[in-house]
C-alpha positions in Angstrom: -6.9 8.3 -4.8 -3.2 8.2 -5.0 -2.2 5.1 -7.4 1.4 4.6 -7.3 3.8 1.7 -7.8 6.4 0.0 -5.2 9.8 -0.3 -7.1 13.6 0.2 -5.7 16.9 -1.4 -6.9 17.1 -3.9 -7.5 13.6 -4.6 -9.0 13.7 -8.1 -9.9 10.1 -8.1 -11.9 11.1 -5.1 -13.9 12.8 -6.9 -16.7 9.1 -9.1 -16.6 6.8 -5.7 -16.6 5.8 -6.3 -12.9 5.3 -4.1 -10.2 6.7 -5.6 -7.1 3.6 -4.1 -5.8 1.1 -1.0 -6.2 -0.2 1.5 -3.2 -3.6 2.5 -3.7 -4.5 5.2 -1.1 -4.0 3.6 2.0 -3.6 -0.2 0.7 -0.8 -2.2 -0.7 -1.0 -4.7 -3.3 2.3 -6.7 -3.4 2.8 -9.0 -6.4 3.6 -12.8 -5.0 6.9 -13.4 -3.8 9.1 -16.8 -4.7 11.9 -17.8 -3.1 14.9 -15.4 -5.3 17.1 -13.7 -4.5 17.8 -9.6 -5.4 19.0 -10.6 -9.0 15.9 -13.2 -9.9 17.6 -16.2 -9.1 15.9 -19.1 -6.9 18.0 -19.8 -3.5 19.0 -23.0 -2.9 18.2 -25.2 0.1 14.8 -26.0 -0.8 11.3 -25.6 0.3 12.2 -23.8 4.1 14.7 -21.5 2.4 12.4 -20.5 -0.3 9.4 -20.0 1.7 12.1 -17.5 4.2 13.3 -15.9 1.1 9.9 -15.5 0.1 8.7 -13.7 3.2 11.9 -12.0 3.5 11.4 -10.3 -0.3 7.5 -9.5 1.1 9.4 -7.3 3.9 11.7 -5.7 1.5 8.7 -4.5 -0.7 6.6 -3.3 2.1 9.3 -1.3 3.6 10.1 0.4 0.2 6.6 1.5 1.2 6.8 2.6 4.4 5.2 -0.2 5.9 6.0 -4.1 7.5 4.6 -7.5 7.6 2.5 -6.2 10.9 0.6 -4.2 8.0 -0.3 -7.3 6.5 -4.2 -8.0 5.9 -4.4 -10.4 3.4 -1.5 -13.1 2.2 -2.5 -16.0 -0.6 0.4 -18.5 -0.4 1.0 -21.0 -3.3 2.8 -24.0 -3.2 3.3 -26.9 -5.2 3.4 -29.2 -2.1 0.4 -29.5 0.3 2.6 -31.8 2.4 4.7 -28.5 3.8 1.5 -27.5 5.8 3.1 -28.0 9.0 5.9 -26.1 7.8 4.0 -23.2 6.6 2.2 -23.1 9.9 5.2 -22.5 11.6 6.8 -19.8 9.1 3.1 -18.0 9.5 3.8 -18.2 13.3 7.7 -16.6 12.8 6.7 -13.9 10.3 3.6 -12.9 11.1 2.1 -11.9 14.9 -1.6 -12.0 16.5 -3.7 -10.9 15.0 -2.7 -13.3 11.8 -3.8 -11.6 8.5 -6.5 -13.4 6.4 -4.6 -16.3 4.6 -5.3 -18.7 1.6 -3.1 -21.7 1.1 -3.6 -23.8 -2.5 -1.7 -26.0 -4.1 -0.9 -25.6 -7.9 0.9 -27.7 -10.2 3.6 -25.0 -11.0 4.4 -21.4 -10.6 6.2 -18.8 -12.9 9.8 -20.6 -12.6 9.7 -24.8 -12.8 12.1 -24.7 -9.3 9.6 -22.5 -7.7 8.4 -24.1 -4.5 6.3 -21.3 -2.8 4.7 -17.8 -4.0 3.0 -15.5 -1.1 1.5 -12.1 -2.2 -0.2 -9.8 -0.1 -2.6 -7.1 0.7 -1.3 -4.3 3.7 -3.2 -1.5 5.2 -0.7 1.3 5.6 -1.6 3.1 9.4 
């Protein structure tokens, strides 16, 4: 099985030992995805711009792999605010396409970076 991982410049987990995600044969593990930019630094505008940036860095990493968000299977998305639901219902709807991947939302009492609103990782199945 080929084992590989997902870099590219910029790599903004490098400096933390991360892979921004791993293919293993035919799968892709991407590592969750905050709201920063290409340099590690949260965006501003709050939760909405986050969660965009968020999904936006998901599609950077899967195309450094050859693949797309319509490769998604699998997405966990953390936030540290329930009360966005319907807002993450509607960002599912504008990133994502029939058929929807598997999905777990859950709420945690903080991520990696104190200003960190949302983290999505991901599993893809490359075709």
């Amino acid at each position: 099985m080929i084992i590989e991982r997902i870099g590219g410049k910029p790599d903004w987990y490098e400096p933390y030992n991360i892979s921004l995600g791993i293919r293993a044969g035919e799968l892709l593990f991407l590592s969750g995805q905050a709201g920063i930019d290409e340099h590690g630094r949260t965006v501003a505008g709050g939760f909405t711009a986050q969660a965009r940036q968020a999904f936006a860095n998901l599609a950077t990493v899967l195309g450094r792999a050859g693949a797309g968000l319509a490769d998604v299977v699998k997405v966990t998305i953390m936030v540290t605010d329930m009360s966005r639901l319907d807002e993450i219902i509607a960002l599912r709807a504008e990133f994502f396409s029939e058929p929807y991947p598997a999905d777990t939302l859950v709420q945690v009492a903080g991520l990696a970076q104190p200003d960190w609103l949302i983290e999505i990782d991901a599993v893809a199945a490359l075709r």
